[in-house]
mmCIF file as Biopython writes it, N, C-alpha, C and O atoms, coordinates in Angstrom:
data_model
#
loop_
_atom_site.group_PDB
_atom_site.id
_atom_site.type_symbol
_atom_site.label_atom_id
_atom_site.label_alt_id
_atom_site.label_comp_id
_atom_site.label_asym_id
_atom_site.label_entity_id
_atom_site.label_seq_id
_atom_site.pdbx_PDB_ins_code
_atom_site.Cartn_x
_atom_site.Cartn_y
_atom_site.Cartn_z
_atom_site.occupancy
_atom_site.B_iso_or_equiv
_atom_site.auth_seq_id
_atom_site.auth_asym_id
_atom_site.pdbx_PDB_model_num
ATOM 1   N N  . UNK A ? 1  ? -13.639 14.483  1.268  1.0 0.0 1  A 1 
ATOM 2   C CA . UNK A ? 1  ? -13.225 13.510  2.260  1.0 0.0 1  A 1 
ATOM 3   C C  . UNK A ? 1  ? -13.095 12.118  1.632  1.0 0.0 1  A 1 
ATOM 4   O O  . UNK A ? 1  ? -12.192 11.355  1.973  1.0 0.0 1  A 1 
ATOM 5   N N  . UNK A ? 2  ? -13.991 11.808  0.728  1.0 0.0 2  A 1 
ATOM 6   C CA . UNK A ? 2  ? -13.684 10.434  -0.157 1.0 0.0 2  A 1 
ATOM 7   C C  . UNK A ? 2  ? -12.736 10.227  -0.978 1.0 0.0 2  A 1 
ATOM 8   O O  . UNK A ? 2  ? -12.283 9.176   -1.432 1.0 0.0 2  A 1 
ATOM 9   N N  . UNK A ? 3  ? -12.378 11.628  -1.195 1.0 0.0 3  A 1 
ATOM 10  C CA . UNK A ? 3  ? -10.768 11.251  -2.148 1.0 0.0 3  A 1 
ATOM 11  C C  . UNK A ? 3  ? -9.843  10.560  -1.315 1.0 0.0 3  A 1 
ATOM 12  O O  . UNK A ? 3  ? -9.319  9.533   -1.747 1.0 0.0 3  A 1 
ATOM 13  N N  . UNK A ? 4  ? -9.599  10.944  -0.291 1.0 0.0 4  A 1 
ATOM 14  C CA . UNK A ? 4  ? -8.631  10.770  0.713  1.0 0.0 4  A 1 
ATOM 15  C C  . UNK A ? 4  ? -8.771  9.707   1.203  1.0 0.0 4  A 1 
ATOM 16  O O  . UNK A ? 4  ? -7.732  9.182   1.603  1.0 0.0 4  A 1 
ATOM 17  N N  . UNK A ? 5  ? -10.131 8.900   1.395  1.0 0.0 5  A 1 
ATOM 18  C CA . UNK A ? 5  ? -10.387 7.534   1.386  1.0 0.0 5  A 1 
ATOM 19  C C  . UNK A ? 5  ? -9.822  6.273   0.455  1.0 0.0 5  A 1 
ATOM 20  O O  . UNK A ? 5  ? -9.423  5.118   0.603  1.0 0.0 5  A 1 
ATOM 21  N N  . UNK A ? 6  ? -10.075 7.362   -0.724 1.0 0.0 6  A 1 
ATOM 22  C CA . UNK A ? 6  ? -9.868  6.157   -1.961 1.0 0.0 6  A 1 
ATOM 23  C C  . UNK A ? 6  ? -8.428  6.042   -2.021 1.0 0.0 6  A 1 
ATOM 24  O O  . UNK A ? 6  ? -7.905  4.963   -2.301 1.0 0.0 6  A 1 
ATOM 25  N N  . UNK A ? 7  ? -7.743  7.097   -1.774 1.0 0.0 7  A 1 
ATOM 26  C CA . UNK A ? 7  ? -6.323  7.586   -2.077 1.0 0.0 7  A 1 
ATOM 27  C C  . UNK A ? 7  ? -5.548  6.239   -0.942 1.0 0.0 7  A 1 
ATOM 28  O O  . UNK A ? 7  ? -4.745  5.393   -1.336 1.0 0.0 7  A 1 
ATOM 29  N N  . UNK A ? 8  ? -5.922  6.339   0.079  1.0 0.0 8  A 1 
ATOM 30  C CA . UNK A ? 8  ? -5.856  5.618   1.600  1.0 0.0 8  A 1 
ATOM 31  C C  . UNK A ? 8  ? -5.974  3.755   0.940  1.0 0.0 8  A 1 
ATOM 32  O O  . UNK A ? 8  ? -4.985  3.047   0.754  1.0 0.0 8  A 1 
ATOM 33  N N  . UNK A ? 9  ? -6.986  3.455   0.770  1.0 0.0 9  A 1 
ATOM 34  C CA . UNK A ? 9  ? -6.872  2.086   -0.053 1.0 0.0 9  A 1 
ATOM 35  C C  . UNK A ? 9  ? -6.467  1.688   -1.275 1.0 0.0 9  A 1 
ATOM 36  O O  . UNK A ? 9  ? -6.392  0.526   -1.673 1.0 0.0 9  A 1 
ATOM 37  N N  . UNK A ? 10 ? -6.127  2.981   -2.041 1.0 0.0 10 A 1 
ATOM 38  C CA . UNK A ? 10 ? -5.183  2.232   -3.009 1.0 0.0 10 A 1 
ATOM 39  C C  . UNK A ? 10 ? -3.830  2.480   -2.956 1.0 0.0 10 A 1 
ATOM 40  O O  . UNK A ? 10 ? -3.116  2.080   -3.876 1.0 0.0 10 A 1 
ATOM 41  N N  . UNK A ? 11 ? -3.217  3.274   -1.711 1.0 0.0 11 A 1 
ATOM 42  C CA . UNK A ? 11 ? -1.939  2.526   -1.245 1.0 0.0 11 A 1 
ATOM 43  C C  . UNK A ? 11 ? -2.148  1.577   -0.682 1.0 0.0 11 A 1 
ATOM 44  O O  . UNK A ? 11 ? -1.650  0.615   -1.267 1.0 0.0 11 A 1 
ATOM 45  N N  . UNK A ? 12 ? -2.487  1.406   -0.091 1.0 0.0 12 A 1 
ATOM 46  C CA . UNK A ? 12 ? -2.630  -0.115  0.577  1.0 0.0 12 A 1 
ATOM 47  C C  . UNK A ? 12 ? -2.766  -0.847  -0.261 1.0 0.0 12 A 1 
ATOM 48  O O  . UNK A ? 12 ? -1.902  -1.722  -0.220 1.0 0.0 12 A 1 
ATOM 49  N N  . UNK A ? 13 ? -3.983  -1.033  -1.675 1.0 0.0 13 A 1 
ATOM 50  C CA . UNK A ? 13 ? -3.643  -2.041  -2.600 1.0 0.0 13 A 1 
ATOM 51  C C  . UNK A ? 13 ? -2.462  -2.412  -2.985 1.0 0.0 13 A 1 
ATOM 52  O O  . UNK A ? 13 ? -2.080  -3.578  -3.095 1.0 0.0 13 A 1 
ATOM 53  N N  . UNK A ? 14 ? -1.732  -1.254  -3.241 1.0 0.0 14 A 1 
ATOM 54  C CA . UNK A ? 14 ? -0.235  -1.110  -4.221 1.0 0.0 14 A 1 
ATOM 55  C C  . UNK A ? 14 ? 0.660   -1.729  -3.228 1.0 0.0 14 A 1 
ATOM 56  O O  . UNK A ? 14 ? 1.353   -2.621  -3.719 1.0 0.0 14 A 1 
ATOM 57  N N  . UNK A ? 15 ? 0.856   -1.497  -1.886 1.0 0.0 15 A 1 
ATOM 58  C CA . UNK A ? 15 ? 1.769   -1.885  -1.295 1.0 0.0 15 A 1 
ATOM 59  C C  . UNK A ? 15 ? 1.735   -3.263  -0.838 1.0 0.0 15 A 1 
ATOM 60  O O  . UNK A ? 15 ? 2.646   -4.078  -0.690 1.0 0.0 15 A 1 
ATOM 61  N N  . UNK A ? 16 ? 0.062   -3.368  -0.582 1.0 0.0 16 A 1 
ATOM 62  C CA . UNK A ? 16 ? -0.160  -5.399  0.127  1.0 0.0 16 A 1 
ATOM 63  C C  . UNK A ? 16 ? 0.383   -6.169  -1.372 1.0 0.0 16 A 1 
ATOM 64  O O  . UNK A ? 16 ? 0.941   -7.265  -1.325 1.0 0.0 16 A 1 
ATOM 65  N N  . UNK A ? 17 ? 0.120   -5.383  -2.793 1.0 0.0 17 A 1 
ATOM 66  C CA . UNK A ? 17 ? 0.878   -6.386  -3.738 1.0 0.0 17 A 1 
ATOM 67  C C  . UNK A ? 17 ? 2.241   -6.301  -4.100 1.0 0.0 17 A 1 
ATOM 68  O O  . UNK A ? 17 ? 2.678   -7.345  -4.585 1.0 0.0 17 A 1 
ATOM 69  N N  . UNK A ? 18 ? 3.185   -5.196  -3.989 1.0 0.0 18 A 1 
ATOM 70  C CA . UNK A ? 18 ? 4.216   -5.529  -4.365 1.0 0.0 18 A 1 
ATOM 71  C C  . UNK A ? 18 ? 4.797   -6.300  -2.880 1.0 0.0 18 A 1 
ATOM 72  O O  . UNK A ? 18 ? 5.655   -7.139  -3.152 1.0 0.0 18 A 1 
ATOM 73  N N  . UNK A ? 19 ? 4.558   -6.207  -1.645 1.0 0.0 19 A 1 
ATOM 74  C CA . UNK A ? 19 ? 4.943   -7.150  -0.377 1.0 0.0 19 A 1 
ATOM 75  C C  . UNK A ? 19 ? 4.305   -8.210  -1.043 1.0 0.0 19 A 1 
ATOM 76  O O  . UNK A ? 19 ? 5.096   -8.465  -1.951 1.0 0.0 19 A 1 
ATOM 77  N N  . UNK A ? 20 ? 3.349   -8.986  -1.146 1.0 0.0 20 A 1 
ATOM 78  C CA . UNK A ? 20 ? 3.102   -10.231 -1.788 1.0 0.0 20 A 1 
ATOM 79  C C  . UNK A ? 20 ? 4.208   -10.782 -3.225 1.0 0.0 20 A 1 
ATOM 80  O O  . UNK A ? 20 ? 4.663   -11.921 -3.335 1.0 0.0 20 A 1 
ATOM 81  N N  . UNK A ? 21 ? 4.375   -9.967  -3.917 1.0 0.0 21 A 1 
ATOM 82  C CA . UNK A ? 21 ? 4.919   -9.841  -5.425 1.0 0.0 21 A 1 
ATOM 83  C C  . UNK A ? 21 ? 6.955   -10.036 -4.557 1.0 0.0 21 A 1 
ATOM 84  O O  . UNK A ? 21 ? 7.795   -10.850 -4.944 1.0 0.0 21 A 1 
ATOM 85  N N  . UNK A ? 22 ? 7.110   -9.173  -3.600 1.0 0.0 22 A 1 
ATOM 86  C CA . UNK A ? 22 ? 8.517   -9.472  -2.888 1.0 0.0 22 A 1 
ATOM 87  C C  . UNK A ? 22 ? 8.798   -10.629 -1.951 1.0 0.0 22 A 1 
ATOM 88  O O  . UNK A ? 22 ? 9.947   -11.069 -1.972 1.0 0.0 22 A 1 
ATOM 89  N N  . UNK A ? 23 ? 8.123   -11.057 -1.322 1.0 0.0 23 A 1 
ATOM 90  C CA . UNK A ? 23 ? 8.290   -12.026 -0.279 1.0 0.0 23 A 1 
ATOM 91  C C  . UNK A ? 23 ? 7.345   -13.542 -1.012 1.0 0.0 23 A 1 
ATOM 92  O O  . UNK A ? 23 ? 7.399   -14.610 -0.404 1.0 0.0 23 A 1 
ATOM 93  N N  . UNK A ? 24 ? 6.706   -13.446 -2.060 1.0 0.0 24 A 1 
ATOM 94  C CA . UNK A ? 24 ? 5.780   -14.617 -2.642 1.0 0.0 24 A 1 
ATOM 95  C C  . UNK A ? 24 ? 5.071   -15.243 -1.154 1.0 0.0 24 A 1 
ATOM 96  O O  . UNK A ? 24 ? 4.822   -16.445 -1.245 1.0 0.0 24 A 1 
ATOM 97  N N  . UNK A ? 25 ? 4.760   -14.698 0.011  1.0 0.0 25 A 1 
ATOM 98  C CA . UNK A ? 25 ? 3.700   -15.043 1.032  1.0 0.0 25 A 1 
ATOM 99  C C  . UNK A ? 25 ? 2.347   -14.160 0.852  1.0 0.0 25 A 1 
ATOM 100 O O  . UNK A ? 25 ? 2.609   -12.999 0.539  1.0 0.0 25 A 1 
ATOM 101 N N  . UNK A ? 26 ? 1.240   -14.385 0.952  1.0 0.0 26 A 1 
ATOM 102 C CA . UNK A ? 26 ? 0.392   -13.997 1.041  1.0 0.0 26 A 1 
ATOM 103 C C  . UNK A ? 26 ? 0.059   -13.534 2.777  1.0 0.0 26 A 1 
ATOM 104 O O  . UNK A ? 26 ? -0.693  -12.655 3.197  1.0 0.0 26 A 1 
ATOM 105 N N  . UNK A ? 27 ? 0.617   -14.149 3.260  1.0 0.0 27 A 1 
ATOM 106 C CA . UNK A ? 27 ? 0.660   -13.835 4.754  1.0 0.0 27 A 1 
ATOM 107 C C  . UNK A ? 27 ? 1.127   -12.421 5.140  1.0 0.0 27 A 1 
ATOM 108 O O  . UNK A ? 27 ? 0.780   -11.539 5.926  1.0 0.0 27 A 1 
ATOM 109 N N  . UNK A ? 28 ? 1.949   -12.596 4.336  1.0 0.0 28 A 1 
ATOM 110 C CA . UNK A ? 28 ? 3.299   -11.464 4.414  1.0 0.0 28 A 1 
ATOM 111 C C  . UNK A ? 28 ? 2.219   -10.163 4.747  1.0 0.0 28 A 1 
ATOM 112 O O  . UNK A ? 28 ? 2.653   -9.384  5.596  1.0 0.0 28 A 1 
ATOM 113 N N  . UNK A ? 29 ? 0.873   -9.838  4.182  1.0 0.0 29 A 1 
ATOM 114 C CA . UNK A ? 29 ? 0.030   -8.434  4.250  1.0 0.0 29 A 1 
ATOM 115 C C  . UNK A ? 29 ? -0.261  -8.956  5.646  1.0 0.0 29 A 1 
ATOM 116 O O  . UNK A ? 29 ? -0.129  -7.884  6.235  1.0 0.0 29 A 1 
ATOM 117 N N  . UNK A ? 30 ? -0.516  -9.694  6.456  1.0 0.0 30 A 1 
ATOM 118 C CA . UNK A ? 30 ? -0.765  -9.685  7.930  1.0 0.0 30 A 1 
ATOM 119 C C  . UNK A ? 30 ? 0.064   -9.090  8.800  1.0 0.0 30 A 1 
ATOM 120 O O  . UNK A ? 30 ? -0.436  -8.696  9.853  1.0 0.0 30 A 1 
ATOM 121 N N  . UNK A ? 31 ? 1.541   -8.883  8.561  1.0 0.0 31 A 1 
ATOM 122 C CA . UNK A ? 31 ? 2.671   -8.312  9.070  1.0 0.0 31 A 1 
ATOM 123 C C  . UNK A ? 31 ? 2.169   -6.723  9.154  1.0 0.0 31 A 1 
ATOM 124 O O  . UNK A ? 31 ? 2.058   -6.150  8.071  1.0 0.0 31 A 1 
ATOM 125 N N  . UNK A ? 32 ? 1.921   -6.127  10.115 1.0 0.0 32 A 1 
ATOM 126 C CA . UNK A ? 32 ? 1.431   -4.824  9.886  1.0 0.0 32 A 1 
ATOM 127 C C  . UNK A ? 32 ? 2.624   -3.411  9.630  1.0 0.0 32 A 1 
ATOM 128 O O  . UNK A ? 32 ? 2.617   -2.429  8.888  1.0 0.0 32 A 1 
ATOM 129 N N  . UNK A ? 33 ? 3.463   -3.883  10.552 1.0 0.0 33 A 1 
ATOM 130 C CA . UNK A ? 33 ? 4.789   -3.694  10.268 1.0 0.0 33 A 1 
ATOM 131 C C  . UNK A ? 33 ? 5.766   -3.658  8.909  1.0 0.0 33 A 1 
ATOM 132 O O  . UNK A ? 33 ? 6.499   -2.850  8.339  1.0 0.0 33 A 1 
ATOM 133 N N  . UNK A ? 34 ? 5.483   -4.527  8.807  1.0 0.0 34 A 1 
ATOM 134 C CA . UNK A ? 34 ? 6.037   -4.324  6.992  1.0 0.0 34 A 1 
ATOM 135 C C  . UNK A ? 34 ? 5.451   -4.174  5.934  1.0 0.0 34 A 1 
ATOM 136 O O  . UNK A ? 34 ? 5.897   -4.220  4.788  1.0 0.0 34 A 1 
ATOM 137 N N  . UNK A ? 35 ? 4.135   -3.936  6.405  1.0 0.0 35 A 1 
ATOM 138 C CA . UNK A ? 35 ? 3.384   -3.534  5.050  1.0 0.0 35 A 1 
ATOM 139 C C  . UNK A ? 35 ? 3.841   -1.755  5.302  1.0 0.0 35 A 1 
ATOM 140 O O  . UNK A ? 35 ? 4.457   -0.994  4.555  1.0 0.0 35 A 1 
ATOM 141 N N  . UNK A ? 36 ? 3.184   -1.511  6.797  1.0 0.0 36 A 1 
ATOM 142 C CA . UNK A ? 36 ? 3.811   -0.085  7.178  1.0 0.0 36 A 1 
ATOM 143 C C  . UNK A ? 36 ? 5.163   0.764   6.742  1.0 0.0 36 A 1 
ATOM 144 O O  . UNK A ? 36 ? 5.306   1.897   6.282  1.0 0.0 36 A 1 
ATOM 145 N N  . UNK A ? 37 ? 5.882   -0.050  7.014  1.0 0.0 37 A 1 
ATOM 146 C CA . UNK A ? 37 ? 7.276   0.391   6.043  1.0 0.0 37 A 1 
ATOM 147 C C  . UNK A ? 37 ? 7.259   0.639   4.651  1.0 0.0 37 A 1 
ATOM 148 O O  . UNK A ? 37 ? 8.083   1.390   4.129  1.0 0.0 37 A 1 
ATOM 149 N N  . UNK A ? 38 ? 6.109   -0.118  3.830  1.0 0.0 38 A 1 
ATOM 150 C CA . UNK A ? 38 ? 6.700   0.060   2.682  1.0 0.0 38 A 1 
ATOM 151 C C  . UNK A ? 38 ? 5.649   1.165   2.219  1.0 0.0 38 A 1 
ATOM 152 O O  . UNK A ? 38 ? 5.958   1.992   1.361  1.0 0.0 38 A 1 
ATOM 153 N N  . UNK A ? 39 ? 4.244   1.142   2.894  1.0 0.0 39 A 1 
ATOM 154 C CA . UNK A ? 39 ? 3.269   2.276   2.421  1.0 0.0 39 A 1 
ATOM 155 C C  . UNK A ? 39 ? 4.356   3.609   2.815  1.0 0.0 39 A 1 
ATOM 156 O O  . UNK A ? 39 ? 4.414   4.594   2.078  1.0 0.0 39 A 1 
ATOM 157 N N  . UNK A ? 40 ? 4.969   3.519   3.733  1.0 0.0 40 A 1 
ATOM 158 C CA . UNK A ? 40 ? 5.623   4.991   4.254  1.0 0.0 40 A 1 
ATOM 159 C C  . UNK A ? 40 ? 6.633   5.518   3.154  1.0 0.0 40 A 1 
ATOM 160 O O  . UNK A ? 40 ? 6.810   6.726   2.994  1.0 0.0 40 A 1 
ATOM 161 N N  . UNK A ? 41 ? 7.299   4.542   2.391  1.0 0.0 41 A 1 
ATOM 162 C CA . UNK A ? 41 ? 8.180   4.913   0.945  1.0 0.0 41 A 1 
ATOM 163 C C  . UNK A ? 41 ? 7.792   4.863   0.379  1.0 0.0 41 A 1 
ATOM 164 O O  . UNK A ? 41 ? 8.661   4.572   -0.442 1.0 0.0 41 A 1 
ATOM 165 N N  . UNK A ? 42 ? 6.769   4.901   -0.226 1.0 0.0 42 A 1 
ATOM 166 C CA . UNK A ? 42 ? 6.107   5.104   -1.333 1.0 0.0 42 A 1 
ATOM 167 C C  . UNK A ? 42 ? 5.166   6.620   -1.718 1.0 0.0 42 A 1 
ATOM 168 O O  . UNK A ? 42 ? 4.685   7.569   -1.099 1.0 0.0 42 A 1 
ATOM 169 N N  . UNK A ? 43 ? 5.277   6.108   -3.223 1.0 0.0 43 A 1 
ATOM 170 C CA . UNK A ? 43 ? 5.072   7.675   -3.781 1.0 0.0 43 A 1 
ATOM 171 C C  . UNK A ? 43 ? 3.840   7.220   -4.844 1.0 0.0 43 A 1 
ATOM 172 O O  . UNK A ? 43 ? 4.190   6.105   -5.233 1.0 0.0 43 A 1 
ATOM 173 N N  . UNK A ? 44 ? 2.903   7.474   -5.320 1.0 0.0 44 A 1 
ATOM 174 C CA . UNK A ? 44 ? 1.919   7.118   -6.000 1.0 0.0 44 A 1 
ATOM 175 C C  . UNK A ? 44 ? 1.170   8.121   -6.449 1.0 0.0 44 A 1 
ATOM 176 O O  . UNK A ? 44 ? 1.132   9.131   -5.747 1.0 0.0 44 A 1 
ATOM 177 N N  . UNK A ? 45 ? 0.373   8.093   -7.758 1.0 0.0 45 A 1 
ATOM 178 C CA . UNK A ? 45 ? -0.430  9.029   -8.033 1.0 0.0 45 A 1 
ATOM 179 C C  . UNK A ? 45 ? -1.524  8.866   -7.601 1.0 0.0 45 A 1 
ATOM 180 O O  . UNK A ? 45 ? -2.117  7.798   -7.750 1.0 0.0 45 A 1 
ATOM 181 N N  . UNK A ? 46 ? -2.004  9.838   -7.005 1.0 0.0 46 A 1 
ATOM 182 C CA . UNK A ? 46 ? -3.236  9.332   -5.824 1.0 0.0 46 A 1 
ATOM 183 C C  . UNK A ? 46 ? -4.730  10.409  -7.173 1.0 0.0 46 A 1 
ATOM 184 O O  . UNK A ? 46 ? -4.312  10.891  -8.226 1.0 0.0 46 A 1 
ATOM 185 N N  . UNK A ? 47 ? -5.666  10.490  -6.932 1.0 0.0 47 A 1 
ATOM 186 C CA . UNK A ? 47 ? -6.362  11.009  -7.212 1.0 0.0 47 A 1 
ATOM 187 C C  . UNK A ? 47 ? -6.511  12.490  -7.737 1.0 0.0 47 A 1 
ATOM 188 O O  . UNK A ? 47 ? -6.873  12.857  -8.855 1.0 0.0 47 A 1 
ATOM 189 N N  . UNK A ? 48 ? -6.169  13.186  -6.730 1.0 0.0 48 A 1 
ATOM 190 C CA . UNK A ? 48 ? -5.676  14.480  -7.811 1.0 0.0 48 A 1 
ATOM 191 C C  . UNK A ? 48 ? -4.499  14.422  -8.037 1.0 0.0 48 A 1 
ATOM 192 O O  . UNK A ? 48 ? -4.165  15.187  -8.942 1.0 0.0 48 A 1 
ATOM 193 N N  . UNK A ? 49 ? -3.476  13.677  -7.485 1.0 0.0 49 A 1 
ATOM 194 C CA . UNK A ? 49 ? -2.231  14.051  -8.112 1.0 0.0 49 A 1 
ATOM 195 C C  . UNK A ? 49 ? -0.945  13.162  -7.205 1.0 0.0 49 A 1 
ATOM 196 O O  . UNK A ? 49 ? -1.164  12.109  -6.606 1.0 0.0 49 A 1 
ATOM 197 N N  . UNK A ? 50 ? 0.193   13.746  -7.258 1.0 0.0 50 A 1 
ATOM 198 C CA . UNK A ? 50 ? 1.342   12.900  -6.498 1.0 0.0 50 A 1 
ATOM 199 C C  . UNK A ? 50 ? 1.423   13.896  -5.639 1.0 0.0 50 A 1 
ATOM 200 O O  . UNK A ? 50 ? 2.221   13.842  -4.704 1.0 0.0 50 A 1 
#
């Protein structure tokens, strides 16, 4: 169950920085909405695997 945790916050790491890294707002991760969009396209190597 903790993989799936960890897996869970480090999309979210990856995605609150490249939205920060695209828009240069730091605000921009408050938008829940567009952080949402971009965790949903994304592909990452999560813990055991992609």
């Amino acid at each position: 169950a903790y993989i799936n945790l960890y897996d869970a916050f480090k999309l979210y790491a990856i995605a609150a920085r490249r939205l920060i890294h695209e828009t240069g707002k730091i605000e921009s991760v408050m938008d829940g909405k567009m952080l949402w969009s971009r965790m949903r396209r994304m592909i990452f190597p999560g813990f055991i695997g992609f």
